[in-house]
C-alpha positions as CSV (number, residue, x, y, z in Angstrom):
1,X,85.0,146.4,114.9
2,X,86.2,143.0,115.2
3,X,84.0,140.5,113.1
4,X,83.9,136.8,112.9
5,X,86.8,134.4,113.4
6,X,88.2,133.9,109.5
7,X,91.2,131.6,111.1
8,X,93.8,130.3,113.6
9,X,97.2,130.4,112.2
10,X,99.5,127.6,113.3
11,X,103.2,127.8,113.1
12,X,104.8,124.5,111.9
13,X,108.1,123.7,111.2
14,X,107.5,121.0,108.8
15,X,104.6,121.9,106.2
16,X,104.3,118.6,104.7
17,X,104.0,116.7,107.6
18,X,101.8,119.1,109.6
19,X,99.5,119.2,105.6
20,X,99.9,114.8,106.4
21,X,98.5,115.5,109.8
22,X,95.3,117.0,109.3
23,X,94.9,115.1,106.2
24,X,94.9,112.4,108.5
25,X,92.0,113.6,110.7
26,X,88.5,112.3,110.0
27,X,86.4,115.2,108.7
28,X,89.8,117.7,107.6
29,X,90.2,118.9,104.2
30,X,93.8,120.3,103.6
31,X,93.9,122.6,100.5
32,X,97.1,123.5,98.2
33,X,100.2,124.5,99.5
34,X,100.4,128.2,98.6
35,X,102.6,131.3,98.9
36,X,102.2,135.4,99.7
37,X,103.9,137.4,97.7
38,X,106.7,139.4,99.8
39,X,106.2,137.2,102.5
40,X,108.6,134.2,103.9
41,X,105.9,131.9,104.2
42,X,104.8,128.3,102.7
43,X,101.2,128.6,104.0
44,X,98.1,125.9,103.5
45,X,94.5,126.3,104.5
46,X,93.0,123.6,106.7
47,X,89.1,123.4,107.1
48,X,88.0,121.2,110.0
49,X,84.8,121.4,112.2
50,X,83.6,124.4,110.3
51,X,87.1,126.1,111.4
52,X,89.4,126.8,108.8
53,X,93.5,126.8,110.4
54,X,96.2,128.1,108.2
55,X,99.5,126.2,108.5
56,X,102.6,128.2,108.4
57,X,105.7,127.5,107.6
58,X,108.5,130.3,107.7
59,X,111.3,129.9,105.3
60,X,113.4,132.5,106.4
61,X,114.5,132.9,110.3
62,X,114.1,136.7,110.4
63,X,110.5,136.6,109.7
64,X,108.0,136.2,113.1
65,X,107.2,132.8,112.1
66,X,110.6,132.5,111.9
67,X,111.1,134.0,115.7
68,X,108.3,132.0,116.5
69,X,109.5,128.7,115.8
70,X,113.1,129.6,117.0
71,X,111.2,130.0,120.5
72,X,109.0,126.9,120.1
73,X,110.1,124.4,117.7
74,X,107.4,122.2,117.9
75,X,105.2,125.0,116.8
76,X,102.1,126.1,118.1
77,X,99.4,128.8,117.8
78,X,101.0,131.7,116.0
79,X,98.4,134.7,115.2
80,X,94.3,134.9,115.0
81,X,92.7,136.1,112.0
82,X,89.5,138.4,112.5
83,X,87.2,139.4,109.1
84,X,86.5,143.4,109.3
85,X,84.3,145.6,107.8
86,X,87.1,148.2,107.3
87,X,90.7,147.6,108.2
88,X,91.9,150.4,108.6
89,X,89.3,151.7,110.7
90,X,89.7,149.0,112.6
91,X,93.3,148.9,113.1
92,X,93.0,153.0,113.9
93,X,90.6,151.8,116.8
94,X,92.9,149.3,118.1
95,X,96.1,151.6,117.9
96,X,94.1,153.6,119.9
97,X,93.7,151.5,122.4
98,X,97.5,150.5,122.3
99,X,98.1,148.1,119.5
100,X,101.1,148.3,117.3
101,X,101.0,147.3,113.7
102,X,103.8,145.6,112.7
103,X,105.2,145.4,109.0
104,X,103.7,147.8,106.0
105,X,101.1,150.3,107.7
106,X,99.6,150.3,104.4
107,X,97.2,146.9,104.0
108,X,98.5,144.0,101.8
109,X,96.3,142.6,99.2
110,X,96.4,139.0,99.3
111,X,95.7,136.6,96.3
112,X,91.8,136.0,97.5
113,X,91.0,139.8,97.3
114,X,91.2,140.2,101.7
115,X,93.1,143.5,102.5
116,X,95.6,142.4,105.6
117,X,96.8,144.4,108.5
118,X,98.7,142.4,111.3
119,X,99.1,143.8,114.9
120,X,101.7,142.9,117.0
121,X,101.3,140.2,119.7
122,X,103.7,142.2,122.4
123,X,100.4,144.4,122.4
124,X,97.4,142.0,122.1
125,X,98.7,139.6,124.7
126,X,100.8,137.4,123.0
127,X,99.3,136.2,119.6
128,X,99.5,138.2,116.7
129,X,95.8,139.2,115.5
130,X,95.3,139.8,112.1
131,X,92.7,141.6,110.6
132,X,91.0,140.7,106.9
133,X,88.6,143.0,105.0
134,X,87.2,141.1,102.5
135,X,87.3,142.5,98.6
């Protein structure tokens, strides 16, 4: 069901400075700054160790990441994102077991082809998991 780790999101209040952070690391590569369509987001990819992060900034106070940061403004780790074979299958397994998804039930197609479901932290103990299928 759940396949290998594809990354950790971390809420940040401050994009650029968290993107000068990891810069800053030895071995970190920080990507582009980038944005989902629909979503109130300024997000970049960090690889480091073989473990890729995504930064998150929420530009809207409504949003989770919003919520999230309103709760702890130093911001922290915000969701975990799993690669699946099938995401609807998989979130159908994990509803089943008493996760909620939260948003559109209907996956999103991101710009790299992944088809995103997220389920709600309040029912995976306390991070959001997301869940990728690749195109």
């Amino acid at each position: 069901m759940l396949g290998k780790l594809h990354h950790i999101g971390l809420a940040v209040p401050n994009l650029e400075a968290a993107m000068t952070y990891y810069a800053s690391l030895p071995g970190a590569s920080v990507g582009p700054e980038f944005a989902i369509p629909g979503l109130s987001y300024r997000l970049a990819y960090v690889e480091l160790g073989g473990t890729r992060l995504e930064l998150v900034q929420p530009t809207e106070t409504a949003s989770t990441a919003g919520r999230y940061i309103e709760l702890h403004p130093d911001g922290g780790v915000y969701h975990i994102a799993y690669e699946v074979e099938d995401v609807r299958a998989s979130a159908a397994a994990l509803v089943a077991q008493g996760a909620q998804i939260i948003g559109p039930s209907e996956p999103r197609v991101e710009s790299d082809g992944h088809r995103v479901l997220v389920l709600d932290a309040t029912k995976t103990h306390g991070t959001l998991m997301e869940l990728r299928q690749p195109a």
